[in-house]
Backbone bond lengths (Angstrom), bond angles and torsions (degrees), N, CA, C in turn:
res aa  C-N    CA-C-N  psi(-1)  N-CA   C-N-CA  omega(-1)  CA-C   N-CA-C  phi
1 X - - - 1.463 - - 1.518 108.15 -
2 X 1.195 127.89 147.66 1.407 142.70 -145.16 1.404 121.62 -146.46
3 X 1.234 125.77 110.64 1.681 123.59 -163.31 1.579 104.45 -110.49
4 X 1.349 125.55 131.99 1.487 118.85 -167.71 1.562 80.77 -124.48
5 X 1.566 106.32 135.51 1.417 132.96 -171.03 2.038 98.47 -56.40
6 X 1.210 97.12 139.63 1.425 97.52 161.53 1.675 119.74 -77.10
7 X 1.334 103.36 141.34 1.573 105.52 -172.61 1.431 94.49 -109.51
8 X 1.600 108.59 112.33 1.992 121.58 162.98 1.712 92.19 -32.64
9 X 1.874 71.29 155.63 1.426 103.05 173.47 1.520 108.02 -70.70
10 X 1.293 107.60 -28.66 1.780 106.70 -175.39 1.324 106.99 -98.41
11 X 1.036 147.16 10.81 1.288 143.20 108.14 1.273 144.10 -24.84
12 X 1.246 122.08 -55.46 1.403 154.66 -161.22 1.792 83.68 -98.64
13 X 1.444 147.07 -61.58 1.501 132.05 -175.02 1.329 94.23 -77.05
14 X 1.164 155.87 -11.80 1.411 137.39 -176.18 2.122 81.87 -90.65
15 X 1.236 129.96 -72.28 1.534 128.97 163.06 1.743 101.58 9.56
16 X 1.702 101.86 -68.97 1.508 104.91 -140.42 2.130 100.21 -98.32
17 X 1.328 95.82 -11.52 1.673 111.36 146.45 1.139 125.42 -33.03
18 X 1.242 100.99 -77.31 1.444 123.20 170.64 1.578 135.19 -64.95
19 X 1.649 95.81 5.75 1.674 89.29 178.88 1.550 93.85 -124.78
20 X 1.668 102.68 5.75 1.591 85.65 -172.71 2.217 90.55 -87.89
21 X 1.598 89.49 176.94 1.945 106.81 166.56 1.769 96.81 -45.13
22 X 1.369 93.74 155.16 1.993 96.69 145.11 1.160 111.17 -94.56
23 X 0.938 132.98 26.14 1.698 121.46 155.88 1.700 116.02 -99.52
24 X 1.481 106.72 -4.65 1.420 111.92 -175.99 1.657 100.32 -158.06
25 X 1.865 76.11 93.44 1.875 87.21 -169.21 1.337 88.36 -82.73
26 X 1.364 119.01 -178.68 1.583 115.13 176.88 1.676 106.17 -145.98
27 X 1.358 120.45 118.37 1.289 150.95 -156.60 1.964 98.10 -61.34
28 X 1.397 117.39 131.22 1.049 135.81 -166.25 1.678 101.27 -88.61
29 X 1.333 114.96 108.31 1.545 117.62 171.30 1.502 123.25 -44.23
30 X 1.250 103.49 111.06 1.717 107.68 172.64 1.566 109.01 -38.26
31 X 1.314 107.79 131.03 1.788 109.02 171.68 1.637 111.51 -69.61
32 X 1.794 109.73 143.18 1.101 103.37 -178.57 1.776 83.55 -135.95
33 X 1.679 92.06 158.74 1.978 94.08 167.17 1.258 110.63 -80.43
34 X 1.297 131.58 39.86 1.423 126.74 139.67 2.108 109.47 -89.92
35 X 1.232 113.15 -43.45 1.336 144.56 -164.74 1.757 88.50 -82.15
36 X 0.853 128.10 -46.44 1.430 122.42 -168.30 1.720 105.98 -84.39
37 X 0.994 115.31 -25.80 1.846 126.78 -169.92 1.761 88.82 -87.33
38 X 1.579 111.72 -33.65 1.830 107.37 -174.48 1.141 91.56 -66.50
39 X 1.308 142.56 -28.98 1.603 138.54 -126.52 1.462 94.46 -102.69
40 X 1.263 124.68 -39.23 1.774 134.44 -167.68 1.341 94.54 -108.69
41 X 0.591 142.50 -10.56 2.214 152.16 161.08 1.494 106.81 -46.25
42 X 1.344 133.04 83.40 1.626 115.30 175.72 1.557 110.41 -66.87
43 X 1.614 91.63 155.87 1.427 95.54 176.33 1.177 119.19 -62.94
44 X 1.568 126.26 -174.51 1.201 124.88 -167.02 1.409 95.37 -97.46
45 X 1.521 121.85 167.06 1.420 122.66 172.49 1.256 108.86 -81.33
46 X 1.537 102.78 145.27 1.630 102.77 173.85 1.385 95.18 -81.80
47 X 1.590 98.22 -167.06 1.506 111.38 -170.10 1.655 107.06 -83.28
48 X 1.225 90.16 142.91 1.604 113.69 157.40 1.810 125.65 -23.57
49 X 1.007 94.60 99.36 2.023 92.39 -179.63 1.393 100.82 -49.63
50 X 1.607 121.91 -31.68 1.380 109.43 179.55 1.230 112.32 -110.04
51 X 1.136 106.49 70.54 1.468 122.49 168.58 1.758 118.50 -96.88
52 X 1.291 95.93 -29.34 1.580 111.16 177.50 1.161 108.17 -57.08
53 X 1.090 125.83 -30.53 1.725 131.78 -168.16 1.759 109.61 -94.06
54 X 1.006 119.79 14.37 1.470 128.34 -171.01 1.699 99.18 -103.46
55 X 1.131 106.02 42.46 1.498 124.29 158.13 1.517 151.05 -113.76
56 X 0.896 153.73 177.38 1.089 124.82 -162.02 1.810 156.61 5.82
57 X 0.989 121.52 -67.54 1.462 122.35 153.68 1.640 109.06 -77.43
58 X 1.488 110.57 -44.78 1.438 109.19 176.35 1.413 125.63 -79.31
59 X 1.662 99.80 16.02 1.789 84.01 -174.10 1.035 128.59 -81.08
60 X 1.439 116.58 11.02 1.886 110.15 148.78 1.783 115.46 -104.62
61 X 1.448 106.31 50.83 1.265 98.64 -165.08 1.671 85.52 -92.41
62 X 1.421 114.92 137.05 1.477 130.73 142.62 1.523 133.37 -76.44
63 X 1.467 80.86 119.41 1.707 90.73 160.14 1.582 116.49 -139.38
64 X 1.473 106.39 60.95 1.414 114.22 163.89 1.351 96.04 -116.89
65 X 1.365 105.76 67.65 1.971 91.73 158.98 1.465 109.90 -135.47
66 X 1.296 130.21 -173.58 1.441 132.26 167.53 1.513 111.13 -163.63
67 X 1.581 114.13 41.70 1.272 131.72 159.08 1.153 110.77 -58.18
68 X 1.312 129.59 173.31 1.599 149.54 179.24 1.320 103.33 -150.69
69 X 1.451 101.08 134.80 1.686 125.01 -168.67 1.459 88.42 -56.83
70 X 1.259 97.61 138.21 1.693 138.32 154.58 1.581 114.78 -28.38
71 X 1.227 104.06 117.49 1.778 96.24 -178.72 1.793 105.65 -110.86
72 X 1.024 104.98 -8.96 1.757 120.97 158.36 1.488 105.48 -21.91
73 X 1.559 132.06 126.40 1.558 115.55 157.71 1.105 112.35 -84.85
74 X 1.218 104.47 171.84 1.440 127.52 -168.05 1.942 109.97 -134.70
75 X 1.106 113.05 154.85 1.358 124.78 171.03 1.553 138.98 -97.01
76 X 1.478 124.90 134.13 1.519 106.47 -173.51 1.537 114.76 -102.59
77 X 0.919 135.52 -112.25 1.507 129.44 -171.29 1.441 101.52 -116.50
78 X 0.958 121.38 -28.86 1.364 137.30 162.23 1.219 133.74 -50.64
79 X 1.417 96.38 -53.17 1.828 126.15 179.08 1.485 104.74 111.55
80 X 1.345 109.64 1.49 1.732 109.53 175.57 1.376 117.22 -44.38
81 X 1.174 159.02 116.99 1.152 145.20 154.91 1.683 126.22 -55.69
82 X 1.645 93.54 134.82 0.985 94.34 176.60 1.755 133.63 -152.96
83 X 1.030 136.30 167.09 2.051 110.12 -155.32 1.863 89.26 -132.98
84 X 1.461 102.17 174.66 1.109 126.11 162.13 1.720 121.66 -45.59
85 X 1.618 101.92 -39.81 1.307 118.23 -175.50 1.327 99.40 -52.73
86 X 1.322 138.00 -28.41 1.512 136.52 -143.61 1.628 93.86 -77.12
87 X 1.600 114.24 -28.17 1.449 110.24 -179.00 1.631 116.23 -129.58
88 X 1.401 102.31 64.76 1.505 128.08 -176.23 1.170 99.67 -71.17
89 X 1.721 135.15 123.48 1.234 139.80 175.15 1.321 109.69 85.48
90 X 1.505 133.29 2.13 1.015 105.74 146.37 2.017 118.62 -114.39
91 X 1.476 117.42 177.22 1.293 101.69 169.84 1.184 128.66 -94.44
92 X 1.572 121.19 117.48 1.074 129.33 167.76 1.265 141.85 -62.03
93 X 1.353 125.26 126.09 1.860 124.96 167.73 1.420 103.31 -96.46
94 X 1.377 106.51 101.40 1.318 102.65 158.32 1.327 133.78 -101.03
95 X 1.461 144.01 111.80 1.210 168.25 178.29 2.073 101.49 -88.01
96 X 2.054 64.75 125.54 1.661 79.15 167.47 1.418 105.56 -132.20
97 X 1.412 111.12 143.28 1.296 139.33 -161.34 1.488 125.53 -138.44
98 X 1.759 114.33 164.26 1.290 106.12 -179.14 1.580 98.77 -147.38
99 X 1.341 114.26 152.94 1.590 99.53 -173.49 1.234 111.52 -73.31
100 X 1.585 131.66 -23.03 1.403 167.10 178.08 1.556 93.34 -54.70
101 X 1.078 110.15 -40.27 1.607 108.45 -163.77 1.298 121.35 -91.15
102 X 1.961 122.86 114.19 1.316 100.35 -177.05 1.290 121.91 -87.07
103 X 0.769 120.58 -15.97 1.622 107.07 172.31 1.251 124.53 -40.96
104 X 1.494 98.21 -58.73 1.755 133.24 156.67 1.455 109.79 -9.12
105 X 1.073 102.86 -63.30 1.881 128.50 -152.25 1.885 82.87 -93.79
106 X 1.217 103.74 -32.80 2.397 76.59 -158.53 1.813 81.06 -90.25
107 X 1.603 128.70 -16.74 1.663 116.18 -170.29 1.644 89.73 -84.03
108 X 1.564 158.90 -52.51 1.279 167.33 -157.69 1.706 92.44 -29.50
109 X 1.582 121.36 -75.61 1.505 116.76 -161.39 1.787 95.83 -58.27
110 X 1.080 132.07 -37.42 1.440 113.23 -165.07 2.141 106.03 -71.12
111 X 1.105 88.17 -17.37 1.625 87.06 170.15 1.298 123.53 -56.63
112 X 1.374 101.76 -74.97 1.631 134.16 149.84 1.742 99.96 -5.95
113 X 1.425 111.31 -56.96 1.622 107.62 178.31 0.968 111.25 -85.51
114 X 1.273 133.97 -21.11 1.644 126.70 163.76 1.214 124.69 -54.77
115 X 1.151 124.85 -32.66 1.426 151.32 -168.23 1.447 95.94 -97.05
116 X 1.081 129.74 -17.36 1.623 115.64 174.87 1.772 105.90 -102.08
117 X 1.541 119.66 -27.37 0.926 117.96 -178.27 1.785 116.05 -74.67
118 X 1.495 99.90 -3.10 1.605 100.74 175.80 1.594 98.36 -121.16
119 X 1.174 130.36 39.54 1.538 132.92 166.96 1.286 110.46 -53.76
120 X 1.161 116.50 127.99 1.471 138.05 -170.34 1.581 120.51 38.49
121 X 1.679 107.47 48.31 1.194 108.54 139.36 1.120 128.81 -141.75
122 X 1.144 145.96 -151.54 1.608 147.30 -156.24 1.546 98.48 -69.53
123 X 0.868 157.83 -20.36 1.575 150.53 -163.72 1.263 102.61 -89.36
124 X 1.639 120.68 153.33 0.960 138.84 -171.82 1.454 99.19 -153.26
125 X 1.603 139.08 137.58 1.196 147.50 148.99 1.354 118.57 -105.48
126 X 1.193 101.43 106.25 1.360 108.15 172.45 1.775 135.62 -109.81
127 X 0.933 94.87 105.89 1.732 107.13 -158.91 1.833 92.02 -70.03
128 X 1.298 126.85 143.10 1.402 124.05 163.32 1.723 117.06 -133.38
129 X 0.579 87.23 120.56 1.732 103.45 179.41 1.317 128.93 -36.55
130 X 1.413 135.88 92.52 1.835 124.93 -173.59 1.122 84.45 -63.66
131 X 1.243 121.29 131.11 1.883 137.56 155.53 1.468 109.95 -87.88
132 X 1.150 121.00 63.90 1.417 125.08 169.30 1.315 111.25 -165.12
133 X 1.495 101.86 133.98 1.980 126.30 159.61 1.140 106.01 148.38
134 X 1.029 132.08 177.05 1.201 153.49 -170.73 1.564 120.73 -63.97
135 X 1.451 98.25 94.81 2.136 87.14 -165.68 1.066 98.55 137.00
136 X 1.158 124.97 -66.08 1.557 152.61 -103.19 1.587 94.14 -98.09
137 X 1.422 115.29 132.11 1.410 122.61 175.62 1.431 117.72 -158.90
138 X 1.437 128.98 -179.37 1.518 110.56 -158.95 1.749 100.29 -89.52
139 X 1.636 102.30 -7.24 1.157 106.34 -176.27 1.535 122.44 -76.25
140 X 1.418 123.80 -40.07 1.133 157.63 141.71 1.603 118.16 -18.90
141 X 1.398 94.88 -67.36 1.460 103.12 166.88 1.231 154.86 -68.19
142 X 1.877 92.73 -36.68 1.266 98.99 150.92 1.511 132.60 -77.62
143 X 1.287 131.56 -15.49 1.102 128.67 146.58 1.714 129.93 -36.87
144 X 1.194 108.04 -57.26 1.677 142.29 176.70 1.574 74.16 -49.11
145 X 1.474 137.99 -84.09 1.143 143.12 -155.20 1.398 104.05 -31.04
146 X 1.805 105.38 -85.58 1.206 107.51 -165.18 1.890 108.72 -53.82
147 X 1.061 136.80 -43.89 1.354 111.46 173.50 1.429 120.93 -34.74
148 X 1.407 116.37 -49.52 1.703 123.31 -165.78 1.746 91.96 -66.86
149 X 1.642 110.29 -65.10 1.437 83.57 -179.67 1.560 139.65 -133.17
150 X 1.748 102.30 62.25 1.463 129.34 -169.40 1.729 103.70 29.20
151 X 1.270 113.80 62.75 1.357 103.68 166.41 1.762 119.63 82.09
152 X 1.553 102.77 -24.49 1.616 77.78 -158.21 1.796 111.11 -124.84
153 X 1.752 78.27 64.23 1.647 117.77 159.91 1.173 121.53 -141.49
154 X 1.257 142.26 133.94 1.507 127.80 -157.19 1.747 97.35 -100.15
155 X 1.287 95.33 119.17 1.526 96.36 -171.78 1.858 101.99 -77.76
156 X 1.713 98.17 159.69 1.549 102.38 173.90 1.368 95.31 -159.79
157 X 1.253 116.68 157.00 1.326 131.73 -155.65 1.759 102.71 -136.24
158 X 1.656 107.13 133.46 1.345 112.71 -173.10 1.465 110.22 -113.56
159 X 1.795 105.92 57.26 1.898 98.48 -178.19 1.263 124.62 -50.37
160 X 1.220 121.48 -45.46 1.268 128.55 -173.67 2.168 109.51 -70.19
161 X 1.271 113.23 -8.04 1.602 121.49 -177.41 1.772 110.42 51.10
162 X 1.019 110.30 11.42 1.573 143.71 150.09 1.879 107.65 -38.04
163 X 0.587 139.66 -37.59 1.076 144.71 170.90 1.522 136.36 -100.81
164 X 1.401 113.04 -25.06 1.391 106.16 150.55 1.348 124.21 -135.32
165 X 1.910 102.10 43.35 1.036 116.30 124.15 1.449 129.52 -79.04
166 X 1.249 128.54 -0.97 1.424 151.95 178.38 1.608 88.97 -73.13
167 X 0.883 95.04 -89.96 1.856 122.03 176.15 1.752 106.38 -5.38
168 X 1.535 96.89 -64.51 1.656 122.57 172.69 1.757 75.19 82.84
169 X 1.586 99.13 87.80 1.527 102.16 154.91 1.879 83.35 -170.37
170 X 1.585 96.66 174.49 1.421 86.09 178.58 1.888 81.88 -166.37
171 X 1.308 124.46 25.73 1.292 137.52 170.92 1.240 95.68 -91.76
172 X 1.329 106.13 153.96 1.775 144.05 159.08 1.491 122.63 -142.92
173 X 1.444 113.30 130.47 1.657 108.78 2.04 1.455 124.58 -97.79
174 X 1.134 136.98 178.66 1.738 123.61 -162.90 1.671 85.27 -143.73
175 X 1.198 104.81 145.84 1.306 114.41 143.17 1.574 120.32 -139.72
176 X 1.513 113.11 144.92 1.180 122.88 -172.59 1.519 108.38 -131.98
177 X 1.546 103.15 128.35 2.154 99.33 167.73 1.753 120.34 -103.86
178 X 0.941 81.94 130.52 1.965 76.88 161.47 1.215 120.93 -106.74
179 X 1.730 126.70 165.42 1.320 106.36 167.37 1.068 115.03 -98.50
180 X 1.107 99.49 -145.43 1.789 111.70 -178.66 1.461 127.15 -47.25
181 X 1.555 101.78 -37.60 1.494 116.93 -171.87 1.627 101.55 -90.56
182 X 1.225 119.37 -19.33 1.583 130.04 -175.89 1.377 123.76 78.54
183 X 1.451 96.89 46.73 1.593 128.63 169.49 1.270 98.45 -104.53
184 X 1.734 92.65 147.66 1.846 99.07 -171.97 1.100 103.12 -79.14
185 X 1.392 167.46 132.22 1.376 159.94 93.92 1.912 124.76 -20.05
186 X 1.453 130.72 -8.94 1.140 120.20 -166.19 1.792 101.75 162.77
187 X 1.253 100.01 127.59 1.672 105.40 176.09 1.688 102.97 -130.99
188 X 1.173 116.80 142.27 1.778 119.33 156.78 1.744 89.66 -138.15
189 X 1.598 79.24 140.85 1.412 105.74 -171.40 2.081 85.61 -124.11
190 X 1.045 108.83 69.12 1.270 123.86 153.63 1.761 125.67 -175.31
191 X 1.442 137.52 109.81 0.898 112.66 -163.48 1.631 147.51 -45.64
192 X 1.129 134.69 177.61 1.831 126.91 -172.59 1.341 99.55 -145.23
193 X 1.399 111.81 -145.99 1.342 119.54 -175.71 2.160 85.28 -156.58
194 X 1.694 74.95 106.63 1.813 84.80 -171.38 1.478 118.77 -77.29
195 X 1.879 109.10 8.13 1.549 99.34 -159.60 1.911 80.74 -118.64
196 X 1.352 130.05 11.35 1.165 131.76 175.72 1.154 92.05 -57.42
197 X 1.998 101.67 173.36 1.994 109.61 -179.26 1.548 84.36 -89.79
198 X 1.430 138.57 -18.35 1.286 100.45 170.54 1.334 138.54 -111.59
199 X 0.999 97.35 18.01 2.273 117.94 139.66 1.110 100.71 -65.17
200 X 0.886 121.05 -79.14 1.819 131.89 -162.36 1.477 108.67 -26.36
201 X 1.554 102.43 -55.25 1.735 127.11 -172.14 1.276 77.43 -52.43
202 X 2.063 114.54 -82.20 1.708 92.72 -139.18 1.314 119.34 -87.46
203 X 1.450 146.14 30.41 1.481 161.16 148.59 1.751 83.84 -70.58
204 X 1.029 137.83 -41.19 1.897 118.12 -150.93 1.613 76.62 -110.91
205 X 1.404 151.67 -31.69 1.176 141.49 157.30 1.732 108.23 -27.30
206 X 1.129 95.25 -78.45 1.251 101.03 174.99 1.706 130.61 -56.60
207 X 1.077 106.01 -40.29 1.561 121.16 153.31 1.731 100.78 -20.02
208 X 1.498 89.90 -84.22 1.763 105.30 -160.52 1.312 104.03 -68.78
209 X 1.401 132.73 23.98 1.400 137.71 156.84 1.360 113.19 97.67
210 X 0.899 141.73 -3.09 1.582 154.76 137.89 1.587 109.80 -8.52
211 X 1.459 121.13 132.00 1.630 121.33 166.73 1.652 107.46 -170.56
């Protein structure tokens, strides 16, 4: 998404000055604080480059936001701490989940292929753990994890809900991307199938700098 500077009102009559004859100069509008508040007013954003993709599985995908990834830590199986920062410069999918949750659990393997279909480049999927309900522990979960996806997702766990309370979502399952800079570009707060060609598209949409 893309913001083009507002151009003053006294800009724009000095502009239309200059395109008139010199025999019919044309008189520069007195500034008023209606005219001066237009002048520092940015325009509105145009639309979303990934707007095209707000079809089918994604057709409630959002991209009216302008959040910034979560600086909240997070936990690994261990209890190591660990943040968003860990994958600075590249774009992240972050997915939040619950072992409780089926959607959660039948969307997990299509991640797993998302994450293989961007092998060795900037993307990272990072699934994080709701740490809450009844039962429910990091021990528990990460187990639950590695079954869904034999290891080769690095699980992390959100006990404290510290982190996507960052997010400002508290649905499952959610997924959210950032880009490069770790601005959100796009959230669905209903599960998909992330290893489809049109996941694929908009993760490498976004990749190639797209928002």
């Amino acid at each position: 998404m893309t913001f083009r500077p507002a151009i003053s009102a006294a800009l724009l009559a000095l502009f239309a000055a200059a395109c008139q004859p010199a025999a019919a100069p044309v008189a520069e509008a007195p500034a008023t604080p209606e005219t001066a508040a237009a002048a520092e007013t940015p325009a509105p954003a145009g639309p979303s480059q990934l707007a095209k993709f707000q079809a089918g599985q994604f057709e409630k995908l959002d991209l009216d936001t302008e959040l910034s990834i979560p600086t909240a830590k997070f936990v690994d199986a261990e209890g190591k701490e660990h943040s968003f920062a860990d994958y600075s410069g590249k774009v992240v999918v972050y997915n939040i989940w619950a072992e409780w949750c089926g959607p959660c659990v039948e969307e997990m393997p299509s991640l797993v292929n998302l994450q293989k279909a961007f092998a060795g480049k900037d993307v990272a999927v990072i699934p994080v753990a709701f740490g809450f309900g009844k039962g429910v522990t990091r021990e528990t979960t990460a187990a639950k994890f590695k079954e869904l996806t034999g290891g080769e997702l690095p699980f992390y766990y959100d006990g404290e809900l510290e982190v996507n309370g960052q997010a400002k979502t508290g649905a499952l399952p959610a997924t959210i991307i950032y880009d490069k800079s770790g601005k959100e570009v796009a959230r669905l707060i209903y599960p998909a199938k992330w290893d489809a060609p049109d996941a694929v598209a908009l993760v490498q949409a976004v990749l190639d700098g797209q928002s």
